[in-house]
C-alpha positions in Angstrom: 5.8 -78.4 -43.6 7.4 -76.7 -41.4 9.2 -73.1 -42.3 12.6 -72.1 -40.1 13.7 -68.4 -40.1 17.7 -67.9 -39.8 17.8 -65.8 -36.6 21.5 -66.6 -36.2 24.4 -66.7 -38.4 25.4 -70.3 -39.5 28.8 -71.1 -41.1 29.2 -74.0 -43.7 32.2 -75.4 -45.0 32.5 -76.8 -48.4 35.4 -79.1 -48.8 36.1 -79.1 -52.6 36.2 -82.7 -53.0 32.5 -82.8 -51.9 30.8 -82.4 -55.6 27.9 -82.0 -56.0 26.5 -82.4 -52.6 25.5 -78.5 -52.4 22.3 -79.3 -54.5 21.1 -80.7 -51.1 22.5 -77.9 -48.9 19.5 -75.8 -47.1 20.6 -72.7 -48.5 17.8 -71.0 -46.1 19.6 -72.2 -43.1 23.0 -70.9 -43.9 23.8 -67.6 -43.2 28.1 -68.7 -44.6 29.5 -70.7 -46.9 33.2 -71.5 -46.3 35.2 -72.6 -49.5 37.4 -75.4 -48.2 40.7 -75.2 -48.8 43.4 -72.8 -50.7 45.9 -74.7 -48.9 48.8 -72.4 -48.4 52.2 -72.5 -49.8 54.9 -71.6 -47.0 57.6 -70.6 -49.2 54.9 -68.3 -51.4 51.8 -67.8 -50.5 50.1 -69.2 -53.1 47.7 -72.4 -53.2 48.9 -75.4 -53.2 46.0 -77.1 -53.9 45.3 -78.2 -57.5 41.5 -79.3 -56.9 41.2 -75.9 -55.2 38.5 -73.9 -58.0 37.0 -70.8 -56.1 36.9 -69.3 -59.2 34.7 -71.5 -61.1 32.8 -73.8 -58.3 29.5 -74.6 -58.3 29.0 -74.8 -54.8 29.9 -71.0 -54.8 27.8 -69.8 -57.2 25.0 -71.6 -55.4 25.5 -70.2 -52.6 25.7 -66.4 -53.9 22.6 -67.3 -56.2 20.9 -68.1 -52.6 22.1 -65.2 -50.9 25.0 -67.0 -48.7 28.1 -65.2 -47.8 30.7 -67.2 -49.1 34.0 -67.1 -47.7 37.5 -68.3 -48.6 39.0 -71.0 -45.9 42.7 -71.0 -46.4 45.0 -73.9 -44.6 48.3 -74.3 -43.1 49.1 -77.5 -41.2 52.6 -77.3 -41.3 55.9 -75.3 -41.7 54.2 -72.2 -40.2 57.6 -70.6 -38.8 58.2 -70.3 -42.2 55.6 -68.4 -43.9 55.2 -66.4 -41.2 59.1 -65.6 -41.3 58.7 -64.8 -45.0 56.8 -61.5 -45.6 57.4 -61.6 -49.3 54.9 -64.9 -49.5 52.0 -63.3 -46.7 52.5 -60.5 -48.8 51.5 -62.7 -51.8 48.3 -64.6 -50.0 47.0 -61.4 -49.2 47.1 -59.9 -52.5 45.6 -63.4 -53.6 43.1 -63.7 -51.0 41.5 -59.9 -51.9 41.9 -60.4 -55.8 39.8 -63.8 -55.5 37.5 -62.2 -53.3 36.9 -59.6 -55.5 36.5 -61.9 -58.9 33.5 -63.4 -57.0 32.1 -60.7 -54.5 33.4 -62.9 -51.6 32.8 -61.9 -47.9 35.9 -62.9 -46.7 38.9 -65.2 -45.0 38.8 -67.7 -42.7 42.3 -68.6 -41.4 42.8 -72.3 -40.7 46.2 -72.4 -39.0 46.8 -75.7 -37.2 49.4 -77.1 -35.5 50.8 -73.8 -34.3 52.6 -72.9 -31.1 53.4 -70.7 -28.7 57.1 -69.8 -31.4 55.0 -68.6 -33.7 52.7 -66.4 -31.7 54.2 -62.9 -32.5 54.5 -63.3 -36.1 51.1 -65.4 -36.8 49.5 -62.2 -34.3 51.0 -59.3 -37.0 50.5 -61.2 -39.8 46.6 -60.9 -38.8 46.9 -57.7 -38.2 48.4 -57.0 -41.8 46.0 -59.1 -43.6 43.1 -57.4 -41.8 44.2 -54.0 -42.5 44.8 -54.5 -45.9 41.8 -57.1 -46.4 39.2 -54.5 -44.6 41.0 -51.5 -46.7 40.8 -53.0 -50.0 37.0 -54.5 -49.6 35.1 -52.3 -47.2 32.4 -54.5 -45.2 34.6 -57.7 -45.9 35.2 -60.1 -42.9 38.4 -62.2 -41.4 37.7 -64.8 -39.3 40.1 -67.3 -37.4 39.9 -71.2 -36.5 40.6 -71.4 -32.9 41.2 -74.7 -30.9 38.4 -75.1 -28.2 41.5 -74.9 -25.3 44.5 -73.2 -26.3 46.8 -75.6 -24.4 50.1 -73.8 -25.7 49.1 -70.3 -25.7 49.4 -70.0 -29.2 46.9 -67.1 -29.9 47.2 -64.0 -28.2 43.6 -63.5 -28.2 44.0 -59.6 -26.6 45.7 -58.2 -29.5 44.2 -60.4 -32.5 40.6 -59.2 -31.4 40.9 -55.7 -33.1 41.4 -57.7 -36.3 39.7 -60.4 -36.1 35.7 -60.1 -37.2 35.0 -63.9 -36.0 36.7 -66.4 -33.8 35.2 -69.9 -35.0 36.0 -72.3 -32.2 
């Protein structure tokens, strides 16, 4: 049998309807586990998701019992111009994000924005910048990460001014 040694860092995502399928994950070849999704509210912040159970899944304690970073993916594929018009609610997914983080000595936040364009370039940019700040300042060593389209057709990411903030771009 042959023995592979992680000399990279490899990202998983776990979509919560998935089960059980974790007791098959290599857990030696994964350097990242992504908890998919806390999809987010628009008008609040909060998850919308009711299968969503960072808290209390499996597949995340099997990671961290494995040594895998696990990480929080967090959705929005729709009504973007308004959550990012609303600072009271990213105020509220932040505070969420680093308190569930914290409850399970997470890594960190992907950001799994789709559907965005080029109107919503300023705001999604500062609400990065926010999260990251507060994100990096309330769990030092923690990570934010972005989903990025493989060709950014409508300029939607202002790649200059969210690297600063940005730990990973996953393309």
């Amino acid at each position: 049998q042959m023995v592979c040694n992680l000399e990279k860092r490899v990202f998983g995502w776990h979509p919560y309807w998935m089960g059980t399928v974790y007791n098959n994950y290599q857990w030696n070849l994964l350097s990242d586990l992504c908890y998919f999704d806390y999809a987010v509210s628009p008008n609040t912040g909060n998850n919308t998701n009711a299968s969503y159970a960072w808290t209390t899944s499996a597949a995340v304690t099997a990671a961290i019992n494995n040594g895998v970073d696990v990480h929080i993916c967090a959705t929005l594929f729709g009504s973007h111009s308004t959550f990012l018009s609303n600072s009271t609610a990213q105020q509220t997914f932040i505070n969420n994000m680093i308190s569930q983080l914290q409850a399970r000595g997470g890594k960190g936040v992907n950001i799994d924005f789709e559907g965005m364009g080029s109107a919503n370039t300023a705001a999604f940019t500062s609400f990065m910048q926010n999260l990251s700040t507060q994100l990096h300042a309330a769990i030092p060593g923690s990570e934010l990460s972005v989903a990025l389209y493989a060709v950014d057709w409508s300029n939607t990411f202002d790649i200059p001014a969210l690297t600063p903030y940005v730990d990973l771009s996953i393309i």
